[in-house]
Every structure is written in structure tokens, then in C-alpha cells.
N, C-alpha and C positions, 0 to 999 in steps of 0.2 A: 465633513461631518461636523455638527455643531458641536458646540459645544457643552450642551445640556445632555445631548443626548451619549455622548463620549461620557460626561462623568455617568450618567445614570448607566449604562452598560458596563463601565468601571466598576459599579457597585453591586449591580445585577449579577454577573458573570460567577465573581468570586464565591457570592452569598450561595448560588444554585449549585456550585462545586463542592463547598462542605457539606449543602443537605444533603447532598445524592450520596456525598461518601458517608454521613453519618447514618444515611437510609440503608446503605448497602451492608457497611458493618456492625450496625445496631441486629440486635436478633430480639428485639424489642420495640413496636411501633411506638409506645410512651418515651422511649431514652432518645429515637429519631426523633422527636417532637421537641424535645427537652433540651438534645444536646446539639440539634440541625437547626432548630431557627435562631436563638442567640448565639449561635456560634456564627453562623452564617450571617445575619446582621452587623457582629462585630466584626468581622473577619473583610466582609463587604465596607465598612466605615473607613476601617481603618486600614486597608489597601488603596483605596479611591483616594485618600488622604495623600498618603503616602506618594501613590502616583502620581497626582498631581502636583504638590510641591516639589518633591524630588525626583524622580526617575524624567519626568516629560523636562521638564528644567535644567537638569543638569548630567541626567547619562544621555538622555535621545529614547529613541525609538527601539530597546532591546529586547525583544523576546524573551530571553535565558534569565536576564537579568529581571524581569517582571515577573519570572516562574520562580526563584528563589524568594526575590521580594514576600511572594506570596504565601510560600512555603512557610516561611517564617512568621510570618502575621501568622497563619494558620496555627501553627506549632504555640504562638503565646498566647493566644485570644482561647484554644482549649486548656494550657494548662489553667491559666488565670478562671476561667469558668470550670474548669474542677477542684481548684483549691476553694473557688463561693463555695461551691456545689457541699463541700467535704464540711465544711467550716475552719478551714483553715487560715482563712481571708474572713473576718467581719465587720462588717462599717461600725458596730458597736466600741470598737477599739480606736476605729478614727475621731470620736469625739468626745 
């Protein structure tokens, strides 16, 4: 498998996993829209990221170990986008 096409399925895979869960447990098409594509986007970045430097480099090739990975991307890429969401986090304070 190429290369290009290994990271684009690295980024593809994860990103389709959060919409579908945020489709399934949203009971609102707007919150699925709101909280499945930038979650999914970041969540897709910054596992592909992840993967690639670390897990392909220096664990191998582990199933379990790229389903926790994930897990955990997943778990901080929501809360980080519910604390924007909330105003808890505003770039107004960064500058």
C-alpha cells in the first residue's frame, strides 16, 4: 500500500467513526453537523499524526494499541471542542 494512500485512510477511517457516533448519539441533525465534522476532522489529524510518527516507528503494527491511541484522541479533541463550544477556552485570552 502506498504511502499516500495509508496516511489518507489513516485520516479518513477515524474522521467517519466520530461522525457516525456523533450521528448516532446526537438526537439533533444540527449538534451531528456541529459536533461530527470538527470533531471528526480533528480527531482524523491528529490520530494520522500520531500514527505516523509514533505507533508505525516505534510500537509496529498493533491493533489494540491504535484502538486506545484513538480512543484517547477522540476523548480530548471533544472535550477541547466543548470547552470552545462553552466558552471556556477563548483565543481572546491568548493575546
Amino acid at each position: 500500500m502506498s504511502k499516500t494512500l495509508r496516511i489518507g485512510l489513516t485520516f479518513i477511517i477515524p474522521a467517519i467513526i466520530v461522525f457516525l457516533f456523533w450521528a448516532i448519539a446526537a438526537s439533533n441533525f444540527f449538534v451531528m453537523i456541529g459536533m461530527g465534522i470538527p470533531s471528526g476532522i480533528g480527531t482524523g489529524i491528529l490520530f494520522s499524526m500520531i500514527d505516523y510518527y509514533f505507533i508505525d516507528k516505534c510500537i509496529g503494527n498493533k491493533f489494540l494499541m491504535r484502538f486506545f491511541v484513538f480512543l484517547g484522541v477522540f476523548v480530548l479533541v471533544t472535550i477541547i471542542h466543548l470547552l470552545l463550544e462553552d466558552g471556556e477556552i477563548s483565543f481572546e485570552n491568548l493575546f
